[in-house]
N, C-alpha and C positions, 0 to 999 in steps of 0.2 A: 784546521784539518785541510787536506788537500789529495788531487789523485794525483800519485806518482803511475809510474810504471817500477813493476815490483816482481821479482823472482821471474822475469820472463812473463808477468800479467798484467794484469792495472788491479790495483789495493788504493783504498781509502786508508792516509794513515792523518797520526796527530797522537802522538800522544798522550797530553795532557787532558785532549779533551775525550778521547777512549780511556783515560783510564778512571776517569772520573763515572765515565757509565758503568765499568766492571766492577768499581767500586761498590758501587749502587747494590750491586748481586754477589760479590765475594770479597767482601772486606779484608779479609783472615789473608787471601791469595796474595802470596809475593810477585809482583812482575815485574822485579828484577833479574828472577831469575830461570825467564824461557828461553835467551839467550834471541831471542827477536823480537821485533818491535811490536806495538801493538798493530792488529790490521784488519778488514774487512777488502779480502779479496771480492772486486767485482768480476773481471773476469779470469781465467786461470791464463795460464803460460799457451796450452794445448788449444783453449776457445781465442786468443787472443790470436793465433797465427790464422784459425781457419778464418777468420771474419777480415780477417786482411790487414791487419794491425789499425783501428781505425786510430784519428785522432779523437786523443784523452778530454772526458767533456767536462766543465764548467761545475764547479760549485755555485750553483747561482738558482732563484726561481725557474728561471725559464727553461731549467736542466735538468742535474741532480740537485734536490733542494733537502737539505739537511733537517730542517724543522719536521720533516715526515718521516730522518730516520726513528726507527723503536726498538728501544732494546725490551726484551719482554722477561729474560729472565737467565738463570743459569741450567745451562742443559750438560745432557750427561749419559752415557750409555751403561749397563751393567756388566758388561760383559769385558767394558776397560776403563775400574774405576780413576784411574790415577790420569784420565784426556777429560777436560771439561770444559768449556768454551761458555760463550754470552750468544742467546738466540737472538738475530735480528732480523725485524722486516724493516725493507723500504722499496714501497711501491714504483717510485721513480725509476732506479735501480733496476726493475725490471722491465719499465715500460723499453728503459735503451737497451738491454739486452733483445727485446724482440725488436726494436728497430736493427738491431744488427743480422738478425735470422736466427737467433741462441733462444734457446727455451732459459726462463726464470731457474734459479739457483737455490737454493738453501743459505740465506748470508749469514754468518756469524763471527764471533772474537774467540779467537783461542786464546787460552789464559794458562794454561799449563806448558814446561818443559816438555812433556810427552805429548805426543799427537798424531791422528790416525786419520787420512783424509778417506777412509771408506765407511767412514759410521756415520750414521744418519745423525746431521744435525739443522732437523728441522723443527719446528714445533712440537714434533711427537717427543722429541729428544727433553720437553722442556720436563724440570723438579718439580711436580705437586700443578700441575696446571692450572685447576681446578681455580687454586686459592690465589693463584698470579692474577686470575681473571678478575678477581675483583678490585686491582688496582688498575685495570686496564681503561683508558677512557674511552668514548665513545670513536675517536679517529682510529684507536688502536686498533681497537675491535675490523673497523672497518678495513686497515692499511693489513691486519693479518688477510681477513679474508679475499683482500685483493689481490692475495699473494699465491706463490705454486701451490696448490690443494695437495693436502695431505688427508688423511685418515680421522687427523681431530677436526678437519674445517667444519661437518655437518654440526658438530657438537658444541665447536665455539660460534655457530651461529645462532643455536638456539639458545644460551649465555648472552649472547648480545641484544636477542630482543628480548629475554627474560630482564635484562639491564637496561634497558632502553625503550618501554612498550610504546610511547609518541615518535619515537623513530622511524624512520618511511627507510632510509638506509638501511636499519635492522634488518627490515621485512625482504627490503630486495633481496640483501645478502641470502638470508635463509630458504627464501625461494629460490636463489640462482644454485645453492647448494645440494639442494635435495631437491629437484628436477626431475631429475631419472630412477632414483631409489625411493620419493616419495611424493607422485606429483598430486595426490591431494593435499598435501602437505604444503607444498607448494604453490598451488593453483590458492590455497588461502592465504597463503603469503602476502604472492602479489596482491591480490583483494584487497588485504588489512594495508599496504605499503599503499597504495589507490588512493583508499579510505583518507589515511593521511596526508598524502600530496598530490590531488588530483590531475597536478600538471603532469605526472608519470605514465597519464593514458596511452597516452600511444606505443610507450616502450611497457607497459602491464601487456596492453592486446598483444602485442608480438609476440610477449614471450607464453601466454594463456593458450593461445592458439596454435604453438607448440604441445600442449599437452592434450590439442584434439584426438582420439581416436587413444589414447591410453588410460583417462580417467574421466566418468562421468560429470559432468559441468557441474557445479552450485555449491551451497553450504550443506547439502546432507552427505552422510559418509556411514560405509559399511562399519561393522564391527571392528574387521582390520583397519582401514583404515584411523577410525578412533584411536585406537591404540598408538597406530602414527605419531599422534598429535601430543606433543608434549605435555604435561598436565599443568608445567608452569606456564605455560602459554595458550591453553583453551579459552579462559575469558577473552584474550583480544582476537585469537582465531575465528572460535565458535559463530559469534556475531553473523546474522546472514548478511547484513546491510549492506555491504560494502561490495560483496559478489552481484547482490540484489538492484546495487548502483548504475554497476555497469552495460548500460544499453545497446553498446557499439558493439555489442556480439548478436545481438536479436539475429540478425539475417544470415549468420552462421551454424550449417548443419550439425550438429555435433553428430560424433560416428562413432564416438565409444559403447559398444552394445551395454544392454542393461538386462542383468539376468532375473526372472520374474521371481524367485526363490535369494535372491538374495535382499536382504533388509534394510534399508534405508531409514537414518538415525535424522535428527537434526535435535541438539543436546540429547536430552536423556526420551526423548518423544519418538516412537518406533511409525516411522510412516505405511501406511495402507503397502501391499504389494504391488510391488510392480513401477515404482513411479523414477520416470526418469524425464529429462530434459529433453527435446528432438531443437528445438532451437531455444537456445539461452535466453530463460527471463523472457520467452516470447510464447511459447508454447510446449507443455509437459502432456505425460498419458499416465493412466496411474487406474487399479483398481478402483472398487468402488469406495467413499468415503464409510467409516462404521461408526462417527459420534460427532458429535458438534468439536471437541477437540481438535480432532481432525481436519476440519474447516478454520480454525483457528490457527495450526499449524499450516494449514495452504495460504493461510492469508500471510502469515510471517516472512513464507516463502514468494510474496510477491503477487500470488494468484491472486486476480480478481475478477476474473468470471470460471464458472465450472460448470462444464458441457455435459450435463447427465443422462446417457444415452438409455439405460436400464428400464424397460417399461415395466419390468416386475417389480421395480423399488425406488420411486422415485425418494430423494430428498427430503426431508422434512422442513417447511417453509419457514421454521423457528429458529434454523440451525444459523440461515443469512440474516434475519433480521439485525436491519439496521447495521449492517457491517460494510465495507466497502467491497467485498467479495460478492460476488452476485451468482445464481444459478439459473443455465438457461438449459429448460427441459424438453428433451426428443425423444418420447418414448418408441424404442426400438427393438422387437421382438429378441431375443438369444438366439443365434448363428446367423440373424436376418441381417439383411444391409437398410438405412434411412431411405426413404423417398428421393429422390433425385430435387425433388422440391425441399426437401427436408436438408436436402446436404447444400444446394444453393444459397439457402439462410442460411446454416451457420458458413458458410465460406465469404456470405457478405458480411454477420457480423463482426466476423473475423480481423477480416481488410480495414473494415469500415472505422474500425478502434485501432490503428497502430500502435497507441500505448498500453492495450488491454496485453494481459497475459493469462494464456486460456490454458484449463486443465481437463482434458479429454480422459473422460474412463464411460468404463462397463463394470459387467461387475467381477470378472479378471483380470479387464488392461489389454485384453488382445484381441477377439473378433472384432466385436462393431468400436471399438475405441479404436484397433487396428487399422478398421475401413475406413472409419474418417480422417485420421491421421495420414494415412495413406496419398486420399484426394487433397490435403492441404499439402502436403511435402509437392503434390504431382505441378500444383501454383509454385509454388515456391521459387521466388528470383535470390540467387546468392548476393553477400554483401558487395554493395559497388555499382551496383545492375539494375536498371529502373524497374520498376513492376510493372510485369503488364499483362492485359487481359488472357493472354495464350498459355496452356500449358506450357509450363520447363521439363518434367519428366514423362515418357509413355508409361501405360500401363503395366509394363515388366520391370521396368525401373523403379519405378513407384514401390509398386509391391514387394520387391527385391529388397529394397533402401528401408523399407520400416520392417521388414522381416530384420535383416541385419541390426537395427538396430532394440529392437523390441521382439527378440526369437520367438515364434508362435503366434506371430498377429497373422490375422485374418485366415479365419479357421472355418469357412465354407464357403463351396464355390460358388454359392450365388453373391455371399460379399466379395473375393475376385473378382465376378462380371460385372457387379455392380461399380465399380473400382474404374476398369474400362471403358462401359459406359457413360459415365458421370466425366472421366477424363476427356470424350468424345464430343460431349456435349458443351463441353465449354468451349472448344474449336468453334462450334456453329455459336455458340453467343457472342463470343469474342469480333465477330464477323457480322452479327446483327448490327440496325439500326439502334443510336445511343439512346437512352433513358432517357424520357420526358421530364423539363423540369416542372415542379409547381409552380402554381400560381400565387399570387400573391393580392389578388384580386380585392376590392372591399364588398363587405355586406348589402344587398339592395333588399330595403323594406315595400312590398306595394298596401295599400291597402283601400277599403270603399273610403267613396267621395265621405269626407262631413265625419269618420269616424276618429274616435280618439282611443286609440288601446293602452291600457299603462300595462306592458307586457309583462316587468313584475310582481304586479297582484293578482291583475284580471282573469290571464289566461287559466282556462281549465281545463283543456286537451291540447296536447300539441302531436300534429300528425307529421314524422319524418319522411321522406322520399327521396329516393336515390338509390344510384347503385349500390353493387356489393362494394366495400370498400372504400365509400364514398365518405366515411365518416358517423354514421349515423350513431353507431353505439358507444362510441369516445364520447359524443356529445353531448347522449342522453347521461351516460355515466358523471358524467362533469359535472350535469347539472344538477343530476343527485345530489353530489356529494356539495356543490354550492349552497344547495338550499339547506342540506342537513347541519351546515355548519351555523345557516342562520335561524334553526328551528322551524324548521319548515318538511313536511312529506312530500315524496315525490314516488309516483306507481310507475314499473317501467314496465311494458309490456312486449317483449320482444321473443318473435314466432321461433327465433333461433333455436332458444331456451326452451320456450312450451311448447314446441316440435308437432304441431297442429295449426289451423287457422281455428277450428271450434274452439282449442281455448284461451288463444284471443279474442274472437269476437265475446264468448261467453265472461273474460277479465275486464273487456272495455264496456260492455252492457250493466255492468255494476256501477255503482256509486261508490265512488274515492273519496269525497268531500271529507277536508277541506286540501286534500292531497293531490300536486299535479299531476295529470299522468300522460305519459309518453308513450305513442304506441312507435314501436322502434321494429321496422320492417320495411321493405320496399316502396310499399304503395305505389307502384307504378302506374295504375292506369287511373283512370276517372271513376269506374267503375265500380273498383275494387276499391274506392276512398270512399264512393257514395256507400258501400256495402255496410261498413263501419260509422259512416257517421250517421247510418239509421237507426243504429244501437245505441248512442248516445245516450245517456239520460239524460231529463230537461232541469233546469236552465243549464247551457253547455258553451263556453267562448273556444271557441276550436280557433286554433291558428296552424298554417302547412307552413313546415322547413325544408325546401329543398336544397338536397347537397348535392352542386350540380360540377361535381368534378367531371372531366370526361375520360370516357372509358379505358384510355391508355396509362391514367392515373391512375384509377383504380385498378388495373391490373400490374401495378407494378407496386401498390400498397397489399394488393392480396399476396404477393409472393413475399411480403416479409410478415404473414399475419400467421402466428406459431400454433394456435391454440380457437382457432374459430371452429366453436359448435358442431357446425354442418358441410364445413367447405375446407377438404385436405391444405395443408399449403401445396403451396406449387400447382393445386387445380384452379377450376372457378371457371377458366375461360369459356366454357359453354354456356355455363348459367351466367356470366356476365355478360357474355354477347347476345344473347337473347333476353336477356331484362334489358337490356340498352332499346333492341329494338323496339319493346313494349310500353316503355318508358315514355308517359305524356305529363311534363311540368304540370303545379295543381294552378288552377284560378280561381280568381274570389268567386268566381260565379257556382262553384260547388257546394257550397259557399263555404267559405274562408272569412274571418274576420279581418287573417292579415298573412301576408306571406313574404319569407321569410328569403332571401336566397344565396346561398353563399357558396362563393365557387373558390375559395380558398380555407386552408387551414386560419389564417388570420383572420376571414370571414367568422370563421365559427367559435374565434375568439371574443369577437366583437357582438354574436348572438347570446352566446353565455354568459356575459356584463351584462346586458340588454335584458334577459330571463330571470335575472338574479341582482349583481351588485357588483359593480366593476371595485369598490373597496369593501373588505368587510369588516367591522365594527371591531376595535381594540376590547381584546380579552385581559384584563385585567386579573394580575396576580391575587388568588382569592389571599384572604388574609387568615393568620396560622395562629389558631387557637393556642395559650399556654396549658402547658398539660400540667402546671405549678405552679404555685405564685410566691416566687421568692421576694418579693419588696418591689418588680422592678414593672408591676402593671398598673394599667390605668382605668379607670372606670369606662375607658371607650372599649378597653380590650374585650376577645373573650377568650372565660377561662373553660376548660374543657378537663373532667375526670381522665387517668388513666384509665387506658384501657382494659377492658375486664379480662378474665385467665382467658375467658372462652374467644374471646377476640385474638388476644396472644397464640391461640394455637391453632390458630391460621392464618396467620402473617407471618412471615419473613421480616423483620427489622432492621431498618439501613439508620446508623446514628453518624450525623457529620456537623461538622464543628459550623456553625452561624457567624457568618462574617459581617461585619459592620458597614455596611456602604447602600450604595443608591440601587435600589431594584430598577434590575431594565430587560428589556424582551426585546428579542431581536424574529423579526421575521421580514419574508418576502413581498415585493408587492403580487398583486393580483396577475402579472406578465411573466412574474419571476427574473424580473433585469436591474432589480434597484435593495438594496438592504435597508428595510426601516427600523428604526430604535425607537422603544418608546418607555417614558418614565410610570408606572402608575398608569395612569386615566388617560397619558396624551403624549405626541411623539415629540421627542427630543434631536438633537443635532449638536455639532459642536459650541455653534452659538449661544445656546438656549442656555448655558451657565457655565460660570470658570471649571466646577468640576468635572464636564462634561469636553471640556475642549480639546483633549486629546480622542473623540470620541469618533469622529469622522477619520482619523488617519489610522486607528487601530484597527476601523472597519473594511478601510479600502483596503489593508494591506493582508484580513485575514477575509477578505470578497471572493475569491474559490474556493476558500476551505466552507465558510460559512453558508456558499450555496449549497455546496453537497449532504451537507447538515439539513438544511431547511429544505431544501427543494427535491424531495424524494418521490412525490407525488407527481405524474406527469400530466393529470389531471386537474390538479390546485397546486399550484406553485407556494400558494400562502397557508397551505395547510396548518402548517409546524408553527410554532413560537419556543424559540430559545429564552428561559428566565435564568436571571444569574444577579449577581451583584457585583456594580462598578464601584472599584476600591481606589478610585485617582485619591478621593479626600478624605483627608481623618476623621472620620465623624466621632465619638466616644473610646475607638480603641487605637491605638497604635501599631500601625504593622510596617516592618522594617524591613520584610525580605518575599513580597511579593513574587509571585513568580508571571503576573501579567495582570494590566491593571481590570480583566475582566474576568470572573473565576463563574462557570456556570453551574445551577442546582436543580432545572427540572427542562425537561420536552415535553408539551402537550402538544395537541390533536385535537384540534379545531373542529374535526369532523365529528369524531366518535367522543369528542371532549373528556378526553382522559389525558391521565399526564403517563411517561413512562417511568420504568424500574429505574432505580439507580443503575443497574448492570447495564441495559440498553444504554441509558447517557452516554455510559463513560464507553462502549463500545460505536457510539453513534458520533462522540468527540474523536477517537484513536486515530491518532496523527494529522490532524487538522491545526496542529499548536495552538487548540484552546483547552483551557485546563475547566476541570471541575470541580467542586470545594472542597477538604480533606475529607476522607472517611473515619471516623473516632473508633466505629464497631460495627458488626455487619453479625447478625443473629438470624440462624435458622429458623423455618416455624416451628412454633412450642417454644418456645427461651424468651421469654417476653421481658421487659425492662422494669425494675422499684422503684420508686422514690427515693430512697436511697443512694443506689446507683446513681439517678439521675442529681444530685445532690453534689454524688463526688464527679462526676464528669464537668461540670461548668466551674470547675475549681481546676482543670486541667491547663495547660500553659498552648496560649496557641501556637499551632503553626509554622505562624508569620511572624511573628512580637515573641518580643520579653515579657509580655503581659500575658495577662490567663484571658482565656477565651471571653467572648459576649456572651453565650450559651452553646446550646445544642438544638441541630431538629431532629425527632422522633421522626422519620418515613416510615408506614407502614407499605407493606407491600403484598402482591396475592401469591399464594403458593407457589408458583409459576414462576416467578422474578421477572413477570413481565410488564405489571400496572403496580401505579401507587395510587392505593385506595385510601388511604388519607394521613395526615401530618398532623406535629403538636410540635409545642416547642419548651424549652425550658430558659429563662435570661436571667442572669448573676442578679442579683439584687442592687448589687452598686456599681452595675456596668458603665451609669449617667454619669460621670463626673462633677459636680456641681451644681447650680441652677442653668448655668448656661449655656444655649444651645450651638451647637458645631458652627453653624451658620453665623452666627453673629461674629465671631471671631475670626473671619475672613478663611480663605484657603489655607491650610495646612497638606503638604500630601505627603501619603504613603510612602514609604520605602520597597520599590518596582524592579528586581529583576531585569536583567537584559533576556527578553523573550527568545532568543533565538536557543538557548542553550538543553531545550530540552521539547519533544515533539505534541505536548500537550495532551489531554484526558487525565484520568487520576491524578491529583497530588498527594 
């Protein structure tokens, strides 16, 4: 083939090897007899003079490259059956026509005697389109749609990612298609194209940020729009993840209004009214939530804090349990605006989480959700722009900007002035002296000459001092909960709570024994310690804590303190600057056994080991009764009856397949900076046996998922114990298709010593890529399990193997699906193989999954 210059144009001829493409599509066609060669005019006679007659370009890569011509098929008009030609793209083709200044052509082969050069012969012209497409490969697909757009291009884009769902090309294409006629349609395109090849971010944001101010941001979509959405293609669209990815929109306004009546979808799940995006993936407003679903869907959607302003309805605290979603609550009267202290917190916790993404409602989405939306828009630095302390918008702006985009916020005028105000006021912070830091101070012990305290047993009262804020009731709390884990009472006496000094003095005049008690209040002067420690009852080892932060600390811990008793947030300053002045440190001479002082948070770290146990004692997985004895127990075992009807119908029943490996518990240390593993009775490491040697790299590589897990307590870091069983070595069963060599089956609680639900688990795993062991069946209360049953389940195939299970555990659970109130189990009778034990036979291991391939919880 070659370009000549042709009827006064430039044509692509060859015939031999054009006639072999027509072939292809019109066998039966004589072309011998059109009386002209075959050809694919590039440009005409009329375009060839206006462009100046260029010189004819190269058959070659670097030009027109021929492996990208495409013949796609035989096309044809009805109106003139007896003209019918070969349709062809080639992208090249057109790129040199716009280097010439010529718009892209329609290329084709005429193949008949007759011919019409005013009939469309483009794509649309093509026989049965439909069914060409399915011969078309993946470049076709792509060199059509690179081509002059016609009419079918939306259609043969959505063919191409229906043919092609791992294609990142697909996706561009059909986003670059439907654009203007369909930019949610679009806006999920690019998302899923992202998804695939993340190196596309920078040309995804370009073209995403085009569709600012005409379709609302994210993976929910109206009614109409669903319909958009092609139904061969909703699995790979629907996915929020991929929108959810993209970060690099956070500090863009979006400005497509959101109308509070119309309904927002994410799959088949109808979201609360009103919820729209104000910055992508960074901050949303949204009615009130109406069910734990709800929250379940904010969480899919990326939310993980929700800002609950409603003081007539706050949240129900079961709805977050244990989820990565959190609620933080400001109860705010209806039409009222928050406290100026009230909005100061949440604008710090705001800031202070860059990666959090907050969901701001009321219980319509518009007044008080409106006011606070408002003041955060009025901060708000655009992408590119450092942040910084000073408002970005005045208060007509502000209010302006979230009316426009959320119609009907802020629906009285005291939330307006409030708006104002609060904008004004951060002028003057911004321009204040900066934030104290803490201290980092150590603990100083005084005590009398000659005395020996073991501050763990001995003490019997411990009297706190200090300011507001200074720490005292974090501290008492801790130690609570330290001692309750180690079986131990502790009485805490704080005036906050019992909103009197009478009944304090009247709770500390009692006898606690054998329980500590904390009297947790100021005690500021000497006076007012002697007052209390005359009430005392005898024999009494009193020791004084002072928490001797200074008062510019404490006034800047009371401004982030949401929920104290007696002292608004954002107040205090009075009553702290006046206990400052009153404030006389305690001395042993009051008498004190021993005194305590600590003028840092690590300080009060250091007194809470000291009160208590800087390690606490390994909780040992209790051991699980068989609920049957199929052949496979041992005289050490124990065996334990099914439960009776009357037990069955009040429990809930979680059944999950028993997997054969090494029980191990993972928890925190006492600091919460280090992950311990322990086997049974005592901690393990990678060392401590070949099974365990991949034990240390498993841990460091899942060490943030695994704290989030464990360390939910900001009081006891060591609270939680993860139990699960490590499946590196074959012990009696064979598993070949692990999905991670650590699969978990229970979370207890140290404190309250209870273990949780299965539902909590696997919502306390969700996306931390740890898995938890399969579920076999999952029974409401009243449906209790036979013997029987339990018979034919441990005859079931596991899992992971070709092999049938080890057994089953029975979990029973409380109505609630919150606690597991106790376990049994059932094990094949010939689970053992042989006489001999795994151990003697050296390391065999499992067959392990590549971990990455799936986000961990349920298998």
């Amino acid at each position: 083939m070659e370009v000549i210059k042709y009827r006064g144009g430039v044509a692509l001829v060859g015939d031999a090897a054009l006639t072999t493409i027509v072939s292809n599509f019109a066998p039966e066609q004589d072309t011998n007899q059109r009386g002209y060669p075959l050809h694919i005019t590039l440009l005409t006679k009329d375009e060839y003079v206006t462009c100046g007659k260029p010189q004819l370009p190269r058959l070659s890569r670097d030009s027109l490259d021929v492996r990208y011509l495409h013949a796609l098929g035989l096309g044809q008009q009805s109106e003139r059956p007896d003209v019918r030609w070969i349709v062809v793209v080639w992208y090249h083709v057109d790129k040199w026509r716009r280097s010439l200044g010529i718009l892209p052509s329609h290329l084709h082969i005429s193949i008949t005697p007759n011919n019409n050069h005013n009939l469309d012969k483009s794509i649309n012209s093509l026989i049965d389109t439909e069914s060409l497409s399915h011969t078309w490969s993946e470049d076709v697909f792509d060199h059509i749609l690179l081509s002059s757009c016609t009419k079918l291009h939306p259609t043969i884009a959505e063919w191409m990612a229906a043919r092609f769902p791992e294609s990142h090309r697909a996706f561009i294409r059909l986003a670059d298609m439907n654009r203007n006629d369909q930019p949610k349609l679009s806006m999920l395109a690019y998302a899923r194209a992202y998804h695939l090849d993340p190196s596309l971010v920078a040309y995804v944001m370009k073209q995403l940020l085009k569709l600012n101010g005409t379709v609302s941001w994210g993976p929910t979509l109206t009614e109409l729009e669903l319909l958009g959405v092609p139904t061969s293609l909703r699995a790979s669209l629907l996915d929020p993840r991929p929108l959810l990815d993209l970060k690099t929109c956070n500090h863009t306004l979006w400005t497509t209004p959101q109308h509070s009546r119309e309904p927002q979808w994410l799959d088949q799940v109808e979201l609360p009214r009103f919820f729209s995006w104000i910055l992508p993936n960074r901050l949303a407003g949204m009615s009130t939530p109406r069910s734990e679903e709800d929250i379940e869907t904010l969480q899919r959607l990326g939310i993980t804090t929700v800002l609950t302003l409603t003081k007539e309805e706050p949240l129900p605290v079961q709805w977050f349990e244990f989820r990565t979603i959190s609620n933080v609550y400001v109860p705010v009267e209806n039409w009222k605006a928050p406290t100026r202290g009230e909005m100061d917190y949440i604008y710090s916790r705001f800031i202070d989480s860059p990666d959090s993404v907050w969901l701001v409602h009321c219980g319509g989405g518009k007044g008080r959700a409106g006011t606070v939306l408002a003041c955060l828009i009025a901060m708000h630095a655009e992408a590119g722009e450092e942040p910084t302390p000073f408002p970005q918008f005045d208060t007509t702006a502000a209010i302006s900007t979230i009316r426009s985009l959320r119609p009907g916020s802020i629906e009285s005028q005291d939330q307006e002035h409030f708006v104002g105000q609060w904008i004004q006021n951060r002028w003057l912070v911004a321009q204040s002296e900066a934030t104290p830091e803490e201290s980092s101070e150590p603990m100083t012990i005084a005590t009398p000459p000659g005395s020996n305290v073991a501050f763990n047993t001995d003490v019997t009262h411990i009297f706190l001092v200090g300011l507001p804020g200074s720490g005292k009731s974090w501290l008492s709390i801790a130690i609570a909960k330290r001692r309750k884990a180690l079986g131990l009472k502790t009485v805490i006496i704080n005036q906050d709570t019992t909103r009197s000094r009478s009944a304090c003095e009247e709770a500390i005049g009692r006898s606690h024994s054998p329980a500590l008690v904390i009297l947790d209040r100021c005690n500021p002067s000497t006076s007012d310690r002697q007052a209390f420690l005359s009430l005392l009852p005898s024999p009494s080892l009193v020791i004084a804590i002072h928490l001797s932060s200074p008062p510019p600390i404490c006034t800047q811990r009371i401004a982030t303190r949401l929920s104290h008793p007696t002292i608004p947030i954002g107040s205090g300053h009075h009553a702290l600057t006046s206990m400052s002045r009153a404030l006389t440190p305690p001395t042993l001479t009051e008498p004190f056994s021993a005194i305590l002082t600590l003028p840092s948070f690590p300080a009060s770290i250091s007194a809470l080991h000291l009160l208590t146990t800087p390690t606490l004692p390994l909780t040992k997985f209790p051991r699980t009764p068989h609920l049957l004895d199929l052949g496979a127990t041992t005289p050490d075992d124990i065996l334990s009856p099914l439960p009776t009807q009357t037990h069955a119908q009040q429990s809930r029943l979680t059944i999950e397949e028993k997997l054969d490996g090494a029980n191990l518990g993972l928890s925190l240390t006492s600091c919460g900076t280090r992950i311990l593993a322990q086997n049974r009775s005592h901690h393990v490491t990678s060392s401590y046996h070949e099974q365990f040697r991949p034990l240390d790299a498993w841990v460091a590589t899942h060490s943030a998922a695994l704290k989030r897990v464990l360390g939910r307590d900001g009081h006891m870091p060591d609270r939680w114990t993860l139990y699960g069983e490590w499946l590196v070595a074959r012990h009696s069963v064979a598993y070949t298709s692990l999905p991670a060599p650590f699969l978990a089956f229970d979370l207890y609680d140290r404190v309250e010593r209870v273990f949780v639900s299965r539902r909590l688990l696997v919502r306390a795993l969700e996306g931390t890529g740890v898995y938890a062991v399969p579920v076999l069946e999952e029974r409401e209360v009243g449906r209790g399990v036979g013997e029987g049953e339990l018979r034919g389940l441990v005859q079931r195939r596991s899992r992971f193997g070709e092999g049938r299970v080890e057994g089953v555990y029975v979990r029973f659970e409380d109505g609630e699906g919150r606690r597991t109130t106790g376990r049994g189990k059932v094990v094949r009778g010939d689970f053992i193989q042989g006489d001999e034990h795994w151990t003697k036979r050296g390391v065999v291991r499992n067959g392990i999954l590549w971990e990455g391939e799936r986000g961990g919880a349920g298998v």
